[in-house]
C-alpha positions in Angstrom: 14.6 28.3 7.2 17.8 29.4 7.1 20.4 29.6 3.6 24.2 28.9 3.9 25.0 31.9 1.3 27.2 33.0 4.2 28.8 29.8 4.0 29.9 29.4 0.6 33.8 29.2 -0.2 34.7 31.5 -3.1 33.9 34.7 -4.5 30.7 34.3 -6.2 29.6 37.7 -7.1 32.8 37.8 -9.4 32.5 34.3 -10.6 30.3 33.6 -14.1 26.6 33.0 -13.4 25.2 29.5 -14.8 23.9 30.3 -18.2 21.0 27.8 -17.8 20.1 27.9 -21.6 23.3 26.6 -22.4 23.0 24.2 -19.7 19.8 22.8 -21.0 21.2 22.7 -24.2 24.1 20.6 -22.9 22.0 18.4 -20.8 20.3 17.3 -24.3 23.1 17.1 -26.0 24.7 14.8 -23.5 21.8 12.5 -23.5 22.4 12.1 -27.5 26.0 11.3 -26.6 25.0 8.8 -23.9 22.4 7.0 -26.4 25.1 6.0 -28.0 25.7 3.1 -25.6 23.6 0.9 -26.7 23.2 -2.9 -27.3 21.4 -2.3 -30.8 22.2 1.1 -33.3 18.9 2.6 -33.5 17.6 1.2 -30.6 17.9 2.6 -27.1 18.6 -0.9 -24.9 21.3 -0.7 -22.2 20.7 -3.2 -19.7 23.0 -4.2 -16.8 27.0 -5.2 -16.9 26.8 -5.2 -21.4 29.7 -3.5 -23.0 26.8 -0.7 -23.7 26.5 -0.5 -19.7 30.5 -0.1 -19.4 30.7 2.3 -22.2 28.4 4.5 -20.4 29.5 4.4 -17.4 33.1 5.3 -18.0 31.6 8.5 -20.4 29.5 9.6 -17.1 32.9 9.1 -15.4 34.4 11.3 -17.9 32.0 14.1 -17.2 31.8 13.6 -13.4 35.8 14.7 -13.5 35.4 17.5 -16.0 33.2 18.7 -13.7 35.6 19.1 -10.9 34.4 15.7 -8.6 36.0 13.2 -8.0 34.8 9.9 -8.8 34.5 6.2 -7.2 32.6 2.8 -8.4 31.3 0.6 -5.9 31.2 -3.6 -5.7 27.5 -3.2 -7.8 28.8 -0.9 -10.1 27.3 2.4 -9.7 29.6 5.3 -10.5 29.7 8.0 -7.6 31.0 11.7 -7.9 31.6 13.6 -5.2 31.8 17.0 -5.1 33.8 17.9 -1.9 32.1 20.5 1.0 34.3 22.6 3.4 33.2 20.0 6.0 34.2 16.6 4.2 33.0 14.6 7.4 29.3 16.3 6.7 26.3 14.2 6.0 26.2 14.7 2.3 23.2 15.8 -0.4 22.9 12.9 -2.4 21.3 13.5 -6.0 21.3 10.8 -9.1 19.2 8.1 -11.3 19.8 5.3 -13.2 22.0 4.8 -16.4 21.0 1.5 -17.4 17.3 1.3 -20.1 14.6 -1.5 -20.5 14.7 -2.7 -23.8 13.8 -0.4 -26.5 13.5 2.5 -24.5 13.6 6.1 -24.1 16.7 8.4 -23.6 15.6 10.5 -21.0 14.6 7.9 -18.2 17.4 7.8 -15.8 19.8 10.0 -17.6 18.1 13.6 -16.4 19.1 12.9 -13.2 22.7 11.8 -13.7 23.7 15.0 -16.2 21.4 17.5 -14.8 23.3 17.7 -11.5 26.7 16.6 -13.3 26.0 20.4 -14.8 25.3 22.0 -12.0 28.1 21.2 -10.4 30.4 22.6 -13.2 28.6 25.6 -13.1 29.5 25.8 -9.1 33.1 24.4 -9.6 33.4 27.2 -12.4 32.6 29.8 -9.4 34.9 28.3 -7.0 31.7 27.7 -4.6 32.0 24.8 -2.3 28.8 24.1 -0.1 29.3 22.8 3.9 28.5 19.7 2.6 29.6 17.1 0.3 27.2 16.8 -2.8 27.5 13.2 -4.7 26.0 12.3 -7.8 25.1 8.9 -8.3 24.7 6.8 -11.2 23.2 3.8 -10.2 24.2 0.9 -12.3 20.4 -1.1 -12.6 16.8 -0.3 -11.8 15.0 -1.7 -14.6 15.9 -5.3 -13.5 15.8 -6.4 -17.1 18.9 -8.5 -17.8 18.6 -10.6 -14.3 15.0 -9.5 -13.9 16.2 -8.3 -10.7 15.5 -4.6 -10.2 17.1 -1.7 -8.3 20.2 -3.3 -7.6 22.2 -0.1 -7.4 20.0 1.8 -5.0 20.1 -1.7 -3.0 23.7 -2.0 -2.6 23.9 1.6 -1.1 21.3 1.0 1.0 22.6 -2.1 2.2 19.7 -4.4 1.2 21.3 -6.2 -1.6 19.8 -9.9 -1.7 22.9 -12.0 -2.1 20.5 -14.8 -3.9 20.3 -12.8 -7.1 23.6 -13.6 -7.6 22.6 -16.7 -9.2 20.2 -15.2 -11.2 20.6 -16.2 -15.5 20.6 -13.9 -18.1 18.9 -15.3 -21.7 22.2 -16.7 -22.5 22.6 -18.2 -19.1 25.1 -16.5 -17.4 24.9 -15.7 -14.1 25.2 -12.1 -12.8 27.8 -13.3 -10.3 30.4 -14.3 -13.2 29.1 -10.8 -15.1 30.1 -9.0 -12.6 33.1 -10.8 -12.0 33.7 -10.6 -15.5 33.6 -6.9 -15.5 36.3 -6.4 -12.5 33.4 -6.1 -9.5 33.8 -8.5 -6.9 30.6 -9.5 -5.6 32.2 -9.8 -2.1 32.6 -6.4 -1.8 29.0 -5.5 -1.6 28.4 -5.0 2.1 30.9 -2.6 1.5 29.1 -0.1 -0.9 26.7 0.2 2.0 26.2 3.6 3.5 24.9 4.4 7.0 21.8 5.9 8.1 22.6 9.9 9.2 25.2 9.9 6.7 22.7 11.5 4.1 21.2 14.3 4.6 19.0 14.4 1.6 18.4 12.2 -2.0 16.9 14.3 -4.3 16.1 12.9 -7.6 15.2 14.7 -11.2 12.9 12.7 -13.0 10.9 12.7 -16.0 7.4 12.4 -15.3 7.3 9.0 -17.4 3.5 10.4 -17.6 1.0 12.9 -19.2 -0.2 14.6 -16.3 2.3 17.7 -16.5 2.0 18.1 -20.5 -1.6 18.3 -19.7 -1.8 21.0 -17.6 0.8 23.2 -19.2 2.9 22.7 -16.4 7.1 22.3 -16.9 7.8 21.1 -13.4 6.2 19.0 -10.6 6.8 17.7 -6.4 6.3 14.1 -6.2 4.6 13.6 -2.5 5.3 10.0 -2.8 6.4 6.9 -5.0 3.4 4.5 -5.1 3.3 0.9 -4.1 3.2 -2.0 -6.3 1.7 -5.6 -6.0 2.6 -7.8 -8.9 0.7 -11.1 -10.3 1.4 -14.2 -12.8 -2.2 -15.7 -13.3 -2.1 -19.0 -14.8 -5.6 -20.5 -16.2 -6.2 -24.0 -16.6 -9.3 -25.0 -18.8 -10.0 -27.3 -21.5 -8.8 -27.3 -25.2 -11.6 -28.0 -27.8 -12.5 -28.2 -31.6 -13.7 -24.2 -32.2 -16.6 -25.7 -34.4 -18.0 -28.4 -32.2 -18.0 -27.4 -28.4 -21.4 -25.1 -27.6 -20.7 -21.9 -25.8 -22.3 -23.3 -22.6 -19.9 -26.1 -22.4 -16.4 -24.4 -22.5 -13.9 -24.2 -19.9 -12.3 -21.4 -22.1 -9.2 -20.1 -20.3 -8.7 -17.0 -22.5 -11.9 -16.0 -22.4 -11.8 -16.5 -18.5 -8.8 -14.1 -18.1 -10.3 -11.7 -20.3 -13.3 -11.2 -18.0 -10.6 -10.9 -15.7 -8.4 -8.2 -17.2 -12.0 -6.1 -17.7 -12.5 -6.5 -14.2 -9.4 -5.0 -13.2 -10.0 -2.2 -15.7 -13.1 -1.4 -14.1 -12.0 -1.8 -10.6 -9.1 0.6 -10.5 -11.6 3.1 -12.8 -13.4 3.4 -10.0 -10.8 4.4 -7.5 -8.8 7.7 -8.0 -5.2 7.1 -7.6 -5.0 4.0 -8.2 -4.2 2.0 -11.5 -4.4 -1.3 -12.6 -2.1 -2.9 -16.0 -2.8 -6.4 -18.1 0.8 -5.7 -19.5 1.3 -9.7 -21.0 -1.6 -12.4 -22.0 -0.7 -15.1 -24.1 -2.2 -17.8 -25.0 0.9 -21.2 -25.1 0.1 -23.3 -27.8 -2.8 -21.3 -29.1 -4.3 -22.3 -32.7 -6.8 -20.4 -34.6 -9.3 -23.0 -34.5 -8.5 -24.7 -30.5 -10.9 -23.3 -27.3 -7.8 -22.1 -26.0 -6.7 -24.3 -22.8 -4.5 -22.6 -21.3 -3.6 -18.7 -20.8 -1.0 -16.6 -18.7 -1.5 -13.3 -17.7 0.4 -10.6 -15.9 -1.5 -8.3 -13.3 0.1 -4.9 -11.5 -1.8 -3.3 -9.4 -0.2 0.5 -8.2 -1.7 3.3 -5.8 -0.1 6.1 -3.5 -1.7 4.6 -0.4 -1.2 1.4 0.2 -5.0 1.2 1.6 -6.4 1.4 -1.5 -3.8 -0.9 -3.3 -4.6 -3.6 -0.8 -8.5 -3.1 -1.1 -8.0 -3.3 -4.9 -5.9 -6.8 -5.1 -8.2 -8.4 -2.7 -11.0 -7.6 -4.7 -9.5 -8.8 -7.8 -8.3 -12.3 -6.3 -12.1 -12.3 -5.2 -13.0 -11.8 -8.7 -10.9 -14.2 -10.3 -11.8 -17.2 -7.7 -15.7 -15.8 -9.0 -15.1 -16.1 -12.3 -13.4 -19.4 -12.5 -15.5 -21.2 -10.4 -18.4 -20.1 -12.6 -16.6 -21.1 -15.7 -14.7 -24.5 -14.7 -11.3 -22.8 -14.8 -8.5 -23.6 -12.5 -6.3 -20.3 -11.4 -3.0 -20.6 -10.1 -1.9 -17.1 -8.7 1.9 -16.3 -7.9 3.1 -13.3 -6.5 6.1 -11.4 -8.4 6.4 -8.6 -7.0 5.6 -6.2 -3.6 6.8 -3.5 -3.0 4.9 -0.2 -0.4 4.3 2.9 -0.9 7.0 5.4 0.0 6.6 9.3 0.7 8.8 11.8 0.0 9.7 14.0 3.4 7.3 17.1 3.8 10.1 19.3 4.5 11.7 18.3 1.4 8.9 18.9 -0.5 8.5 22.1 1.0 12.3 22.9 -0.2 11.5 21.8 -3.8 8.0 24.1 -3.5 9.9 27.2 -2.4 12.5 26.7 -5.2 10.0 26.5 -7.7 8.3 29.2 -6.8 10.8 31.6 -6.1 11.9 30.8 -9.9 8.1 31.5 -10.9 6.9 28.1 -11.2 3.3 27.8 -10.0 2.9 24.2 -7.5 2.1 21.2 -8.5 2.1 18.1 -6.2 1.5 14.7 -7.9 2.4 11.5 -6.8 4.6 8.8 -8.7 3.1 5.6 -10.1 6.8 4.1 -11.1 9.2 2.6 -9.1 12.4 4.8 -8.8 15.4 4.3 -6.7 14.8 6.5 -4.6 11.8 4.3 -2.8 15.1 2.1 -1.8 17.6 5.1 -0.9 14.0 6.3 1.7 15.1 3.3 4.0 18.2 5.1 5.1 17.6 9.0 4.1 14.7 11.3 3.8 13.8 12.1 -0.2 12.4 14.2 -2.3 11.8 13.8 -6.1 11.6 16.6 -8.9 9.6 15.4 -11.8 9.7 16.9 -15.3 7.4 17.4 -18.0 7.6 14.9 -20.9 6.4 15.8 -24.5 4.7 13.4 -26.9 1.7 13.1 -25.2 3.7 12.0 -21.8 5.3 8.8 -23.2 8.1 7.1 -21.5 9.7 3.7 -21.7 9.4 3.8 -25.4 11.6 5.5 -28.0 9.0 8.2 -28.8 10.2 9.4 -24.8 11.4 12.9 -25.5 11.6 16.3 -23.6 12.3 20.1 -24.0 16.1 21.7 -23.3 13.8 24.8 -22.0 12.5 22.3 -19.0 15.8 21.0 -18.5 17.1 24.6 -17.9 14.7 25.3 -15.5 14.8 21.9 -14.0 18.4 22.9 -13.5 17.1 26.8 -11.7 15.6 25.0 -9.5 18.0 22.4 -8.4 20.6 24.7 -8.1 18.2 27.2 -5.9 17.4 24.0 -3.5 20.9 23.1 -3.5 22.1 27.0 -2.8 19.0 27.2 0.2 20.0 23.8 1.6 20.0 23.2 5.3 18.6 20.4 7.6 15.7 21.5 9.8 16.4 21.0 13.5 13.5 18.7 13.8 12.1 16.9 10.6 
């Protein structure tokens, strides 16, 4: 591998070294500043096109310029700094997360990514260094897919793979996201024109929080996602028969609750029994319940996530198996409707290599793991190779909730490291 110290513009060994412990501490501070956008005080929610979403994105704005970039916002409304090589027609590094939250959430989720790099870069612009290649950060606009419940729209729109028919999609007060965007100044039109072309990134590299507990267990600050897992979706609708709870034996139900609760034990034992893959009842509810009714009816979601997309398969056609079992034995009638599909994508070896190297040669010890959530960078692999950083969460690894924390110390050397793989950058002649 070959570095492109020779290669840097400006006179770095005269220029002020990043203080990274001031950079961590900056990092968190900015992620206060940016939980401030939010649709309830006290409660992080920032979901697509709300005036917490525009608030937000004009303070990362703000920041992207203070940092010496200079700064765009495409048709879907991700903001986009570039940070200007001494070859501007280069294939660029492209870094970033997302900026929008699901409801209730934590701080940290999306943000690391956007103000991590946004730091780095002022660090750089500080030293006069400009790189071959263009670096942009990207904040993506929406990945959660909570107000439209359509997800990744962001990475989608760069990758060209926007689905026009979520336009229509309603929101809970029944507006469209067509007239929300429209009402906020983008022009849904304009998509096809946020797209960017294959070969004109080099690189994505996201930093992540590990959403997980897998680093906080093993001591470990840092870790190299080898790839983002695959994810099948289910809606399980159970049709039995309502009944007085005092009169109908337990031989003669057609209990629908207590049908998808064998159902939800399955899964639990079925993905127990593979390593790697992971199985989640995340909704069951019961319409129309009552305290004393055989419940008649019950809907249930199913997701179903692995690194290999092998094993995910095995597992759901087990679990249809299981549920067509069950019912059958128990006079229920399943209806099963797919929400969601999405395959497994793996981060380039080479790039994984990189982010190895870095960490080592800023004495962190290895640590490959995959990624059970869904990040943007899975969409952004369809046009560029990527690589993903992931970084330790505290309270026992909890994310998408408001207990989601982590440490400045592990921001700071998230940051070492990004600037070391950024520094050492080049393309391999064959990937």
């Amino acid at each position: 591998m070959t570095t492109i110290f020779s290669d840097i513009e400006g006179n770095s060994s005269s220029a002020p070294a990043i203080d990274y412990t001031a950079l961590g501490s900056d990092i968190m501070e900015r992620v206060e500043t940016l939980a401030l956008h939010t649709e309830q005080t006290g409660i992080m929610t920032r979901t697509y096109l709300t005036a917490a979403h525009r608030g937000a994105a004009s303070q990362i704005a703000v920041w992207m310029r203070e940092a010496g970039m200079t700064v765009r916002c495409d048709a879907s409304g991700n903001v986009i700094g570039r940070y200007e090589g001494t070859d501007p027609s280069s294939a660029i590094v492209m870094t970033g997360s997302h900026f929008d939250t699901v409801r209730n959430g934590g701080k940290y989720d999306g943000p690391l990514g956007i103000l991590l790099p946004i730091g780095c870069i002022a660090g750089w612009s500080r030293q006069g260094r400009r790189f071959p290649f263009p670096i942009e950060v990207v904040a993506f606009c929406e990945e959660e897919g909570v107000r439209f419940k359509a997800p990744l729209l962001g990475s989608r729109a760069i990758a060209g793979t926007f689905d026009n028919r979520v336009l229509d999609n309603v929101d809970e007060d029944g507006v469209t996201m067509r007239e929300a965007m429209l009402a906020e100044g983008l022009d849904p039109a304009q998509l096809p024109c946020a797209a960017m072309s294959k070969g004109s990134i080099a690189a994505y590299l996201e930093v992540h929080i590990e959403q997980g507990p897998v680093l906080l267990e093993e001591n470990r600050a840092l870790g190299v996602v080898t790839a983002i897992s695959g994810s099948s979706r289910f809606m399980l609708e159970l049709e039995g028969v309502a009944g007085h709870a005092g009169t109908v034996p337990m031989t003669l139900r057609h209990d629908a609750a207590m049908a998808g609760a064998e159902v939800a034990l399955y899964i639990e034992q079925r993905c127990n029994a593979s390593p790697g893959l992971v199985g989640t009842v995340g909704q069951f509810n019961v319409p129309d319940g009552a305290g004393n009714v055989i419940p008649g009816r019950a809907v249930m979601s199913i997701d179903i996530r692995a690194g290999a997309d092998a094993l995910r398969s095995d597992a759901v056609d087990d679990i249809q198996a299981k549920i067509t079992h069950i019912c059958t034995r128990r006079g229920i009638h399943a209806n099963i409707n797919k929400t969601y599909e999405a395959v497994s994508v793996g981060c380039a070896d080479w790039l994984q290599q990189r982010l190895t190297d870095s960490m080592q040669r800023n004495g962190c010890a290895p640590r490959s793991l995959p990624s059970g959530a869904g990040h943007d960078g899975m969409i952004i692999a369809t046009i560029a190779p990527i690589a993903m950083l992931f970084v330790r969460c505290g309270n026992g690894g909890i994310s998408h909730n408001p207990g989601e924390t982590m440490s400045a110390e592990d921001a700071a050397l998230a940051s070492r490291v990004f600037v070391d793989f950024v520094e050492n950058f080049s393309v391999p002649t064959t990937q």
